[in-house]
N, C-alpha and C positions, 0 to 999 in steps of 0.2 A: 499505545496509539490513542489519540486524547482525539482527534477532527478526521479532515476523509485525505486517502491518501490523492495526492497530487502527484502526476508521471509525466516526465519531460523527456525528450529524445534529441540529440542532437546531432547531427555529421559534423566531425571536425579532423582537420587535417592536422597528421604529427609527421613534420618529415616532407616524404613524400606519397606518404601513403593515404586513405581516406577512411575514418574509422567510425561508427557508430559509442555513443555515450549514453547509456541507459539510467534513470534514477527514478526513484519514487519515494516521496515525500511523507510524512505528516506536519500537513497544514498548520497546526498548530503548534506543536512542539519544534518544528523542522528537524525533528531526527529521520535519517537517512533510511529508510526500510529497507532497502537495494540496490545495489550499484551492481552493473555490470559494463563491460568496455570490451568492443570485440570489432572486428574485420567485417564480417557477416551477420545481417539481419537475418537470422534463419528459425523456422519453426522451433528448433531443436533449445537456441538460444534462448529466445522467446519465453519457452517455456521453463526452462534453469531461470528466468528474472523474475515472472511471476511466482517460481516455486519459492523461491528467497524470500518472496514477501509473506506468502502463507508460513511458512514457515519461523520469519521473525513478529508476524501478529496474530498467528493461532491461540498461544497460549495467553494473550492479552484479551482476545475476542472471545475463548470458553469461559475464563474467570468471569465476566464480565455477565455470559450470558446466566451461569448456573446463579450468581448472584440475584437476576434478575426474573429467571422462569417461574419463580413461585409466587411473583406479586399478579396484583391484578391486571392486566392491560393498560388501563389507564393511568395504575400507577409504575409502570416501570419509567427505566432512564434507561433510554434507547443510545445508542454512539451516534444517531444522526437525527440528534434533538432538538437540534432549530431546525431540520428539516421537515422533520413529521410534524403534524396536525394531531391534536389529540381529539376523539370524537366528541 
């Protein structure tokens, strides 16, 4: 995961059915973090699409962080570096 993840939702019809298209991005690489494709927007699914995400950038986001937790504040390299303000 290189930028912030981006999630799109879409209703689109196969057939004659009405189905929900779930994806979520990284903005910058646009590799796919999670896809899921279901009937039913429901809690249960919801949470299976976020889990796919933690799941495919956990292990990008502990490296990243153990790399990083022994420098100073000021000098780390945060994943949302054009976003933060350094003091």
């Amino acid at each position: 995961m290189k930028g912030n993840i981006h999630y799109d939702e879409k209703y689109v019809k196969v057939e004659d059915d009405w189905n929900f298209d779930l994806n979520a991005v990284d903005n910058v690489t646009k590799f796919v973090l999670a896809h899921k494709f279901t009937e039913e927007r429901t809690k249960k699914v919801c949470i299976e699409f976020l889990t796919e995400i933690k799941d495919n950038c956990y292990q990008q986001l502990l490296e990243r962080y153990l790399s990083e937790k022994h420098k100073k504040v000021e000098d780390r390299n945060y994943l949302l570096q054009g976003q933060m303000k350094k003091h």
